[in-house]
FIKOLZA-1660 file (N, C-alpha, C; in steps of 0.1 Angstrom, whole numbers, plus 5000, padded with zeros to 4 digits):
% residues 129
   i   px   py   pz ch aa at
   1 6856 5515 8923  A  X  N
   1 6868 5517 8916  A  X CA
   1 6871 5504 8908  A  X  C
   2 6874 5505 8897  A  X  N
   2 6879 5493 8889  A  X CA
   2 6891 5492 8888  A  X  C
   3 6896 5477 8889  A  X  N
   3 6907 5475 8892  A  X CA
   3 6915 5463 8879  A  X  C
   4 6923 5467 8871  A  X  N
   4 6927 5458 8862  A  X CA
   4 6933 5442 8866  A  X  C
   5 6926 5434 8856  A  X  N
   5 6927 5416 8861  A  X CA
   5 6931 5415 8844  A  X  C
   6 6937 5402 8844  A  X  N
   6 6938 5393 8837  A  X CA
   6 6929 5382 8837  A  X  C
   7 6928 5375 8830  A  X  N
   7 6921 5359 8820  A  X CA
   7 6930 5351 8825  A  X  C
   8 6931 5340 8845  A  X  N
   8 6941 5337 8847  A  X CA
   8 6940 5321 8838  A  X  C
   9 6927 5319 8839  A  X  N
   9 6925 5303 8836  A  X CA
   9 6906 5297 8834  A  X  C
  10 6904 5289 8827  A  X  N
  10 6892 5285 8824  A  X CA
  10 6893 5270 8836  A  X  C
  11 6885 5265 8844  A  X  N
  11 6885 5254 8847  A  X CA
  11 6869 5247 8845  A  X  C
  12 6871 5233 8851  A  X  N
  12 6857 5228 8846  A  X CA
  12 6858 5219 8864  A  X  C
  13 6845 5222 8868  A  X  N
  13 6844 5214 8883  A  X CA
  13 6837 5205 8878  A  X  C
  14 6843 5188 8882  A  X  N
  14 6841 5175 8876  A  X CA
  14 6830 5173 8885  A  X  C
  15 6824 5178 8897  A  X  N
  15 6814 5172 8906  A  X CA
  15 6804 5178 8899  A  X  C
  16 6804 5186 8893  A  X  N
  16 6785 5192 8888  A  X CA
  16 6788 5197 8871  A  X  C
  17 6797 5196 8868  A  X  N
  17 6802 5200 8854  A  X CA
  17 6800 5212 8850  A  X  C
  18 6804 5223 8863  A  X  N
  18 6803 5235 8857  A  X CA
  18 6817 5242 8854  A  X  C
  19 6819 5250 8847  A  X  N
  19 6826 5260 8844  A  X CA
  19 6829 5270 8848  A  X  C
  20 6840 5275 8853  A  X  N
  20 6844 5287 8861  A  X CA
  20 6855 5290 8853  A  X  C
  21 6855 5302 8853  A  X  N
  21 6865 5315 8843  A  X CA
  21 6870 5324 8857  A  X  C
  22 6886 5321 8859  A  X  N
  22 6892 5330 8868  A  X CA
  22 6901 5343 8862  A  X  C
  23 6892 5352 8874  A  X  N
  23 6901 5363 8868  A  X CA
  23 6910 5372 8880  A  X  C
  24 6923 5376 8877  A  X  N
  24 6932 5373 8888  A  X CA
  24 6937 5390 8889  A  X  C
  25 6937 5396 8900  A  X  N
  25 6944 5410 8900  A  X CA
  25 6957 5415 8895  A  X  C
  26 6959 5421 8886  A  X  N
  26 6971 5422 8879  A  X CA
  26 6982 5424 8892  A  X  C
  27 6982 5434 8902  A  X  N
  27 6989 5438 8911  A  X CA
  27 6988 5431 8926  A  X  C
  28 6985 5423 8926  A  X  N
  28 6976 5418 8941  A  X CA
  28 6971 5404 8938  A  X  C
  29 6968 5399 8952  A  X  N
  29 6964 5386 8949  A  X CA
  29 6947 5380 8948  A  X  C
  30 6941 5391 8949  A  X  N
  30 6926 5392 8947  A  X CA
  30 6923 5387 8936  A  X  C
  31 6912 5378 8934  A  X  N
  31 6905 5374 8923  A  X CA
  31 6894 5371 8922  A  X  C
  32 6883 5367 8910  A  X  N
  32 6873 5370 8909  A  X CA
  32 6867 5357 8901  A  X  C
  33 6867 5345 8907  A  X  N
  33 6859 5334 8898  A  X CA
  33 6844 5333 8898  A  X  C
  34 6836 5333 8878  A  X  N
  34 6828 5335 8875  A  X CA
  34 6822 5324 8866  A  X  C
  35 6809 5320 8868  A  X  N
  35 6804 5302 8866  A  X CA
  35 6800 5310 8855  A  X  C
  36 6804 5296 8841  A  X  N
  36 6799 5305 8828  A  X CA
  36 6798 5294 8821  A  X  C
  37 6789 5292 8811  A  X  N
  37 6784 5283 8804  A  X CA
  37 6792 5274 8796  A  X  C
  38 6789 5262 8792  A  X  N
  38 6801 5255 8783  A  X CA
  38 6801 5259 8769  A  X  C
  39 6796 5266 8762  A  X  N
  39 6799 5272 8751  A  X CA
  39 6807 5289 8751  A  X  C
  40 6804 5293 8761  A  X  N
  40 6814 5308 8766  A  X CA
  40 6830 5300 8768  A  X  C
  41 6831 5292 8778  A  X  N
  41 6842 5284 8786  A  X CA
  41 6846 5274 8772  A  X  C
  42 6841 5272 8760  A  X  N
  42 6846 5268 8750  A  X CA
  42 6857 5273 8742  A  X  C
  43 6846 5293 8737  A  X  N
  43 6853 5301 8728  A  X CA
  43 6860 5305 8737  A  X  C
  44 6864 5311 8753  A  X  N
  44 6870 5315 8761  A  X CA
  44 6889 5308 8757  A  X  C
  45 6884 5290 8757  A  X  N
  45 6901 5285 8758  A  X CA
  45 6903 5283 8741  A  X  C
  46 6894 5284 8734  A  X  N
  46 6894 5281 8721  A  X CA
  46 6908 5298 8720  A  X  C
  47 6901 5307 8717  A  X  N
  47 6908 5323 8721  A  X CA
  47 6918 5319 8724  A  X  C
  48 6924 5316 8737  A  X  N
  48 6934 5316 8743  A  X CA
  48 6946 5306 8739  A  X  C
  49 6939 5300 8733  A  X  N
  49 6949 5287 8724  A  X CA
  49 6952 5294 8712  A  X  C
  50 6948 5302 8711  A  X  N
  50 6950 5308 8689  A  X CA
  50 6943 5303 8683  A  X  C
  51 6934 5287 8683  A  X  N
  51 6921 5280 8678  A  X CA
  51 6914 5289 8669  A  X  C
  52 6910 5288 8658  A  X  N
  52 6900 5297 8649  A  X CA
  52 6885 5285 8647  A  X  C
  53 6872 5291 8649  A  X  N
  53 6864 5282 8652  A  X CA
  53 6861 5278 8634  A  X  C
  54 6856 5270 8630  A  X  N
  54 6851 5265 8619  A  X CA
  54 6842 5277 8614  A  X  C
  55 6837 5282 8618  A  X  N
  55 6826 5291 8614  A  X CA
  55 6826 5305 8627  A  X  C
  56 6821 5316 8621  A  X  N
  56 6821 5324 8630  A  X CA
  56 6810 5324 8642  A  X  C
  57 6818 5328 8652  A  X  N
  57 6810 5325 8665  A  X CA
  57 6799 5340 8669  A  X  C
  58 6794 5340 8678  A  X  N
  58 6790 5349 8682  A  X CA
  58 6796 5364 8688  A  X  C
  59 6808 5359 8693  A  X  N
  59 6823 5372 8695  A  X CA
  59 6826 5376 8684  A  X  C
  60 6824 5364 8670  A  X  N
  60 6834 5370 8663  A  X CA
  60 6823 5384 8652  A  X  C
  61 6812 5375 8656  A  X  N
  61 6802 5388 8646  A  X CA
  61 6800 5401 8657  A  X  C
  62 6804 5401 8663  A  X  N
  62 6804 5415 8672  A  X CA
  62 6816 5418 8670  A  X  C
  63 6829 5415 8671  A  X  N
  63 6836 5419 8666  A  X CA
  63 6842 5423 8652  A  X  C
  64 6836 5417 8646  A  X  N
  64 6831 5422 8634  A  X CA
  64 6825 5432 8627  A  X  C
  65 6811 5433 8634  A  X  N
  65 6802 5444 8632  A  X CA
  65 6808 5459 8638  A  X  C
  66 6816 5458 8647  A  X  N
  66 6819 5468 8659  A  X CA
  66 6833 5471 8647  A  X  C
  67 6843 5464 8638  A  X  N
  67 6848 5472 8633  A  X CA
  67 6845 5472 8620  A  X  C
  68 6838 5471 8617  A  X  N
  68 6829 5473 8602  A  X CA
  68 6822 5485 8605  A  X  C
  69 6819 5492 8617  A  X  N
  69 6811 5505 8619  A  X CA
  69 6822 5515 8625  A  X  C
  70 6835 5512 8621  A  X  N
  70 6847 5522 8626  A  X CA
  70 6850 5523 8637  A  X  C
  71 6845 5513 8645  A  X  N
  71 6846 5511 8664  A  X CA
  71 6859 5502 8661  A  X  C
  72 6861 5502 8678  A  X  N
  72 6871 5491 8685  A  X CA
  72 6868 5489 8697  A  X  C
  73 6865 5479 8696  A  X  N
  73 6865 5472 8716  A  X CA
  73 6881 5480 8722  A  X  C
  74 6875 5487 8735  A  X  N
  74 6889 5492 8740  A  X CA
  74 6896 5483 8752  A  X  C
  75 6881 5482 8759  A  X  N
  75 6880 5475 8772  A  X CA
  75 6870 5465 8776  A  X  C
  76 6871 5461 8786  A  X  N
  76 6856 5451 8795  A  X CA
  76 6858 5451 8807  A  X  C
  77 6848 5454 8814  A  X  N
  77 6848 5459 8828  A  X CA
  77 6829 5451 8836  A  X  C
  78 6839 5441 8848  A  X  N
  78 6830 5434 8851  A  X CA
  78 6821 5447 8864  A  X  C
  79 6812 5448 8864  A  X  N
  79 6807 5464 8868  A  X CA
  79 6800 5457 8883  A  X  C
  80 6796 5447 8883  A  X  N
  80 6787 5447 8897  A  X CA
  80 6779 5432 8895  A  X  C
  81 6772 5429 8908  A  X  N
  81 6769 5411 8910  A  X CA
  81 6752 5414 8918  A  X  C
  82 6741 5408 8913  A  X  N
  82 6730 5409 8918  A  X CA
  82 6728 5395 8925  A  X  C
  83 6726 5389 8931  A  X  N
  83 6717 5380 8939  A  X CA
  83 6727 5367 8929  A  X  C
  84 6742 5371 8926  A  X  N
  84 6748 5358 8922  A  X CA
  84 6747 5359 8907  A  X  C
  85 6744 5368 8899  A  X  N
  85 6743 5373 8889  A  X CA
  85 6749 5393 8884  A  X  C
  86 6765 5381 8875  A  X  N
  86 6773 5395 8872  A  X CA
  86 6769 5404 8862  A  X  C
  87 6774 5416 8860  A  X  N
  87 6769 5426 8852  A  X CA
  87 6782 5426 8843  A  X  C
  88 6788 5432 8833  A  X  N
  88 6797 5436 8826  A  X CA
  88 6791 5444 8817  A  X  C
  89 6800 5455 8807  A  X  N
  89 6799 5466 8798  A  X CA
  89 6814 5460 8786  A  X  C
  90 6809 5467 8778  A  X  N
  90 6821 5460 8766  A  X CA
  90 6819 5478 8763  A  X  C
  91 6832 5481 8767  A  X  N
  91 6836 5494 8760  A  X CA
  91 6844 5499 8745  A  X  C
  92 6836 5506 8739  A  X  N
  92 6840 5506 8725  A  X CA
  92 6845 5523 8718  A  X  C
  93 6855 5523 8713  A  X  N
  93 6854 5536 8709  A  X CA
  93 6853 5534 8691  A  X  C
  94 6843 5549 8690  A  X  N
  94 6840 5549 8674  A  X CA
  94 6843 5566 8675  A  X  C
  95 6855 5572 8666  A  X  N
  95 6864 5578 8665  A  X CA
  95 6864 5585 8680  A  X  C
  96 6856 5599 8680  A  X  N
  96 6859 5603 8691  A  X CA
  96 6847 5601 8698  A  X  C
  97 6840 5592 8698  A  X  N
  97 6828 5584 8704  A  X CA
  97 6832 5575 8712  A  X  C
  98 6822 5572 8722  A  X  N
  98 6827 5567 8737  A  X CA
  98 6816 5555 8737  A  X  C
  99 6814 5544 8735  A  X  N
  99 6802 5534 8735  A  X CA
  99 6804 5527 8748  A  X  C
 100 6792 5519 8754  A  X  N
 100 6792 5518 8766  A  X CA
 100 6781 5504 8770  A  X  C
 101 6784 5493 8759  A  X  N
 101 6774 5482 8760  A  X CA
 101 6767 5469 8775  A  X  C
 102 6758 5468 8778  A  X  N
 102 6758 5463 8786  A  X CA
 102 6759 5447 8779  A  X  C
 103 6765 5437 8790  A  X  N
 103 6768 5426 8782  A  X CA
 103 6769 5418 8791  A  X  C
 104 6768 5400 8789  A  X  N
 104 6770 5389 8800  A  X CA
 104 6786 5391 8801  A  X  C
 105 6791 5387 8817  A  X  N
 105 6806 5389 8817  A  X CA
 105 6810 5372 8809  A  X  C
 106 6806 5363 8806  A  X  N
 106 6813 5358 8798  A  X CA
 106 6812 5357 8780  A  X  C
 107 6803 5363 8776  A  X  N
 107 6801 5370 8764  A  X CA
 107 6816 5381 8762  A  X  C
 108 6813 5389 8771  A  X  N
 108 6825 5402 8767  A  X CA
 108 6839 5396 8774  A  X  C
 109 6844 5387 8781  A  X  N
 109 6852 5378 8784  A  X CA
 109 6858 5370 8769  A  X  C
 110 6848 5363 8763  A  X  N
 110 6852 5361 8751  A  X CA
 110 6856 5368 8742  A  X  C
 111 6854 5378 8738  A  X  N
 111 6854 5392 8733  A  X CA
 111 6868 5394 8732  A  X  C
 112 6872 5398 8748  A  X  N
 112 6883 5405 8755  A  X CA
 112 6895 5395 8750  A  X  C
 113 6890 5383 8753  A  X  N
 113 6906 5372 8750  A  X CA
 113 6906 5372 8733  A  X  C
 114 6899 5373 8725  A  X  N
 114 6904 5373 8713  A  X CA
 114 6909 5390 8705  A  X  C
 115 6904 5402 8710  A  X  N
 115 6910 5413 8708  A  X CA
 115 6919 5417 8716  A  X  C
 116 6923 5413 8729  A  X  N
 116 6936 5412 8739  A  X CA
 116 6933 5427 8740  A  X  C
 117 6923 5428 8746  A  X  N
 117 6921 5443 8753  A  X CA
 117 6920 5438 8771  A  X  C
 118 6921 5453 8775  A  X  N
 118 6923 5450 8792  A  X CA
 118 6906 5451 8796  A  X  C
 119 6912 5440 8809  A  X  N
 119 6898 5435 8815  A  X CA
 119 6895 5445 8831  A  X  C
 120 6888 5444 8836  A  X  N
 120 6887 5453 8848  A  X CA
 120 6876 5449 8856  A  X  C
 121 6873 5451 8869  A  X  N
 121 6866 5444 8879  A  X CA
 121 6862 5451 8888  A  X  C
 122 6850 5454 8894  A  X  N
 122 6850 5464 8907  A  X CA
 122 6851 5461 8914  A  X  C
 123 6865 5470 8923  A  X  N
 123 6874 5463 8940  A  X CA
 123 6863 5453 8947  A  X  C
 124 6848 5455 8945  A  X  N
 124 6843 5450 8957  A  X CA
 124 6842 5437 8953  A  X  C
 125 6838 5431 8942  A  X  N
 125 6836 5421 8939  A  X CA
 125 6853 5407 8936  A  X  C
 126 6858 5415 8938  A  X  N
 126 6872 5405 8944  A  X CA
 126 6873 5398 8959  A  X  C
 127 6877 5387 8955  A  X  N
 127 6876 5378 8970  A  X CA
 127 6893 5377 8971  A  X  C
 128 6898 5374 8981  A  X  N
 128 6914 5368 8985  A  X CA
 128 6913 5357 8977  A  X  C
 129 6928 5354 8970  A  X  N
 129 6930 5344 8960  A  X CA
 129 6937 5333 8971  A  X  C
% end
């Protein structure tokens, strides 16, 4: 069952310099923090600040391309976690067409915060916040 989250916060852990992107249960206190590269965790708070990058980024040519072909990103849905490695889908409708991309969850994370579409998470993969 997927369960709708928000984009609570980007942080950066100063002991190893990684990146974590928390995502928080709209209704509940479950949440879901995901280690993501410093160029995802860049456009991620770039997004979230209103920031426009110098040049277009990699979100922005998929978003681009996706509405240059009469699509729209509707959704992103983090779908499942293999051996510490997450899965995500970037859902797109093109009129009455249903598209169904597989994608890195912080690739379609970036995506999500600059088209302000809803995010989603499967129950299992939430920990207590």
């Amino acid at each position: 069952m997927l369960i709708p989250v928000h984009l609570r916060r980007v942080l950066i852990r100063e002991t190893d310099q990684t990146f974590l992107v928390e995502l928080a249960e709209q209704d509940g206190p479950r949440m879901l923090p995901i280690v993501i590269g410093m160029p995802e965790a860049q456009a991620i708070m770039r997004r979230l600040s209103g920031e426009q990058a110098p040049r277009p980024m990699t979100h922005d040519l998929l978003d681009s391309a996706v509405c240059g072909l009469g699509g729209e990103v509707v959704g992103i849905a983090i779908i499942s976690a293999k051996k510490g490695v997450f899965y995500a889908r970037v859902l797109i409708r093109q009129g009455s067409r249903e598209l169904d991309l597989d994608a890195r969850p912080s690739d379609a994370l970036a995506l999500a915060a600059d088209a302000d579409v809803p995010i989603s998470v499967e129950e299992s993969l939430l920990v207590d916040g």
